[in-house]
C-alpha positions as CSV (number, residue, x, y, z in Angstrom):
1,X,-48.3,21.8,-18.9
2,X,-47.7,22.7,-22.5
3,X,-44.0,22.6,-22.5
4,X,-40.8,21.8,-20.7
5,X,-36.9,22.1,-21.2
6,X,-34.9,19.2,-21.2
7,X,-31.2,20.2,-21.3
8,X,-31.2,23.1,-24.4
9,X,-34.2,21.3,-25.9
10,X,-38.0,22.3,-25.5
11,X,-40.6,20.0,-26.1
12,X,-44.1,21.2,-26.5
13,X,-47.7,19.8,-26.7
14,X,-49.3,20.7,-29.6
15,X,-52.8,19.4,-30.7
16,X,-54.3,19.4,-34.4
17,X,-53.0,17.9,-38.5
18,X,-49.0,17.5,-38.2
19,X,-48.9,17.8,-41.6
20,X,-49.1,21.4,-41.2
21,X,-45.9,21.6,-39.1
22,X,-43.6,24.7,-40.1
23,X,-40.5,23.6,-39.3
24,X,-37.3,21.1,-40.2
25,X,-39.2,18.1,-40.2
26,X,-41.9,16.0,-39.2
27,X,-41.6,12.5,-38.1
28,X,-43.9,9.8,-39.6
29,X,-45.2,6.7,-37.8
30,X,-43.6,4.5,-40.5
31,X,-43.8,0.8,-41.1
32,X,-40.9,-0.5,-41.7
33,X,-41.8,-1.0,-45.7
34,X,-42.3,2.6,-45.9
35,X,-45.6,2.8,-47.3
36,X,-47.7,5.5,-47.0
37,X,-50.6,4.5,-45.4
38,X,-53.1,5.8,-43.4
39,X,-53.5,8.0,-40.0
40,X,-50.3,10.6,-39.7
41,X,-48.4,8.9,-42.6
42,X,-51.9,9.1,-44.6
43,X,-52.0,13.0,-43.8
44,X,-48.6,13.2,-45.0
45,X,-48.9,11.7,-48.1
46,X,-51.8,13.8,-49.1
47,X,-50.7,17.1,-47.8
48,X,-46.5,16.2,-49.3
49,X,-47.8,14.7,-52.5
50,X,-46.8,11.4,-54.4
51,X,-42.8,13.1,-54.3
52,X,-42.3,11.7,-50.5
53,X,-44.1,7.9,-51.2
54,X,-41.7,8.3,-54.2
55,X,-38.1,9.1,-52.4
56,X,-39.3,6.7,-49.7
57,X,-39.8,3.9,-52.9
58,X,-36.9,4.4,-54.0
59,X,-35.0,4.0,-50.6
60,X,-36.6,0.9,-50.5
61,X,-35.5,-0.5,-53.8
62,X,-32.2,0.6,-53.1
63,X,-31.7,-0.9,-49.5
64,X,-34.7,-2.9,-49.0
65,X,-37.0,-2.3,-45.8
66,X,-35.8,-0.5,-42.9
67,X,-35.9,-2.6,-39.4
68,X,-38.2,-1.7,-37.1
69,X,-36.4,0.6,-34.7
70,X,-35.2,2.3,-37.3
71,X,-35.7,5.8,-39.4
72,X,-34.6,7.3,-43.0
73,X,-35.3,11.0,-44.1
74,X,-36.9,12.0,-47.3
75,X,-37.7,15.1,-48.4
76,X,-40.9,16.8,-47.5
77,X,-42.4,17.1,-50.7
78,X,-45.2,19.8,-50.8
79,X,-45.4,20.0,-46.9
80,X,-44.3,22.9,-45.1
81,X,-41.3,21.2,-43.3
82,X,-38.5,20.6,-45.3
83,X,-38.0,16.5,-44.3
84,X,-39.8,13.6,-43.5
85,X,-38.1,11.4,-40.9
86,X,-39.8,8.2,-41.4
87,X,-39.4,6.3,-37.7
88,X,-40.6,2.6,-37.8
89,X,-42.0,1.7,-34.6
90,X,-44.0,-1.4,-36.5
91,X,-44.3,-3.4,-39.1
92,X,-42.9,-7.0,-40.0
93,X,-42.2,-6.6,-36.2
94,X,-45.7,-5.3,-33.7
95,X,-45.3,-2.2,-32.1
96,X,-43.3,-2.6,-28.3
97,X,-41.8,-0.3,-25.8
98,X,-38.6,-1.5,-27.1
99,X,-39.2,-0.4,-30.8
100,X,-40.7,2.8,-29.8
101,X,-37.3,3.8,-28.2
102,X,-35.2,3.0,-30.6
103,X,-37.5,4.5,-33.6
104,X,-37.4,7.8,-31.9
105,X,-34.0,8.0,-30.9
106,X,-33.0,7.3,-34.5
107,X,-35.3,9.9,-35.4
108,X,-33.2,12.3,-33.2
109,X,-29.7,11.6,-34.5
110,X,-30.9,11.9,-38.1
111,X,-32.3,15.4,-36.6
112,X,-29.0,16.2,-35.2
113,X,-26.8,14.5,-38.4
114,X,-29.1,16.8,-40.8
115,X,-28.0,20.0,-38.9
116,X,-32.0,20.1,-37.9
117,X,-33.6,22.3,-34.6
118,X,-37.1,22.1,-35.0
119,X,-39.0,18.7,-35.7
120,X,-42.8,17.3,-34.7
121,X,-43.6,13.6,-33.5
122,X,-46.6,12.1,-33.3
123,X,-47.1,9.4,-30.7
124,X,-45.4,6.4,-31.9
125,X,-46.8,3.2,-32.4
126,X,-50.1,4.8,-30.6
127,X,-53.0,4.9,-33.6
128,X,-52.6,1.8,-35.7
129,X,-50.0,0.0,-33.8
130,X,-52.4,0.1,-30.9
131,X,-49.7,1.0,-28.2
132,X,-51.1,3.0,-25.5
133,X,-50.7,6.6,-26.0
134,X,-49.5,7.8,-22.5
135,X,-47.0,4.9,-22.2
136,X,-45.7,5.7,-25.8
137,X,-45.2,9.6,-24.8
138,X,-43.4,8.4,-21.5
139,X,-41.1,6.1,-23.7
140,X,-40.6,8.6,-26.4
141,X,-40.1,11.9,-23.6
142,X,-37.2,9.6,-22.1
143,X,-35.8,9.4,-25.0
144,X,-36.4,12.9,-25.8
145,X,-34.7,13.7,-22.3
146,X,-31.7,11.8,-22.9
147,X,-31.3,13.9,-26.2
148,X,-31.7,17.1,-25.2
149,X,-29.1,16.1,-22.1
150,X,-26.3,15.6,-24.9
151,X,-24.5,18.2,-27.7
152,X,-27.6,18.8,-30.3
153,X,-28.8,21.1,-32.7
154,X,-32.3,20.2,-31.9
155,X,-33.9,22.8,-30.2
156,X,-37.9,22.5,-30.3
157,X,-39.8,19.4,-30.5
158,X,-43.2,19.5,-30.5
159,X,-45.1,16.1,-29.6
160,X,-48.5,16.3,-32.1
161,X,-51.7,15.1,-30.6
162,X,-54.6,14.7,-33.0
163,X,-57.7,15.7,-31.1
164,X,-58.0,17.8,-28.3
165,X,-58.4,14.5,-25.6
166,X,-55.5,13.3,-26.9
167,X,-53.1,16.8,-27.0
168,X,-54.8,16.9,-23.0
169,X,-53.5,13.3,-22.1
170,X,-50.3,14.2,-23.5
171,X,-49.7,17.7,-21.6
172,X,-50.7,15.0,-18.4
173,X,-47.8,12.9,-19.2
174,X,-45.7,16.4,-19.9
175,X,-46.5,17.5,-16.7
176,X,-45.2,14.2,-14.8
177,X,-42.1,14.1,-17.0
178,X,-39.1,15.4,-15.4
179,X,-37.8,13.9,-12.2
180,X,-40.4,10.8,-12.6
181,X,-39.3,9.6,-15.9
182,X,-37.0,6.7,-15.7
183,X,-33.5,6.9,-16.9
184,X,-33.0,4.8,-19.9
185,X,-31.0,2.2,-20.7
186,X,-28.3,2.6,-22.9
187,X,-29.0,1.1,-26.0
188,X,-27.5,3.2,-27.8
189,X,-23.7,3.0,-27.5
């Protein structure tokens, strides 16, 4: 399965660089510092230029790290979206189920404060953080749910898998979302 409504919200599977994403924003697998490292935030900082390691800099300066949990937006800098939602799954914290919730539901209400509809994730805490990747998805597609179940101006989300194993592992876990994913706890209000 490629996609799947959740309330007014569509997530899809894509597979290939989601730097290339046309649309509001893309979300970066951040560390809480903001640096612009390697794997997806890598691509992004090579395809957005030195203006998004800048913004997020200066964020940093300003307000010191983020927690992990936790996202900012920047500007997208070169890229084709128009933001950078920077969602820290990891960093002076490891990667945990617990973190990968929270990082992408704060990546969904900055969507929804910023007026956005269309935004790509990658799988969360999944390449460097070492998280599985199908237990990250399930995680993140709860979350996701729960979104999409509430009053939001995100309409599209596609869920980014590098290669074409991993884009196929994650239309597997697409396919078994729905009435097997687990309702999730309220953590957030």
């Amino acid at each position: 399965m490629s996609a799947r409504q959740f309330g007014s919200l569509t997530v899809r599977i894509e597979q290939g660089d989601i730097s290339l994403f046309d649309g509001d924003a893309v979300v970066n697998a951040a560390n809480n510092h903001l640096i612009l490292g390697a794997g997806v935030a890598g691509a992004i900082r090579r395809r957005g230029g030195p203006a998004v390691q800048e913004e997020c800099n200066a964020h940093v300066r300003l307000h010191g790290p983020i927690r992990v949990g936790e996202a900012v937006v920047t500007r997208g800098g070169d890229l084709p979206a128009r933001f950078v939602i920077h969602a820290a799954a990891m960093g002076d914290e490891p990667v945990s189920a617990s973190s990968i919730r929270s990082a992408t539901a704060h990546a969904l209400e900055l969507a929804t404060t910023h007026g956005m509809s269309s935004l790509a994730f990658p799988v969360l805490g999944s390449g460097i953080g070492g998280f599985a990747l199908e237990e990250s998805a399930r995680l993140m597609l709860e979350e996701i749910r729960r979104h999409g179940m509430g009053h939001t101006p995100v309409r599209d989300v596609a869920l980014y898998g590098y290669s074409s194993r991993d884009a196929s592992r994650l239309r597997a876990v697409l396919a078994d979302a729905g009435a097997d994913l687990a309702e999730p706890p309220d953590t957030h209000g």
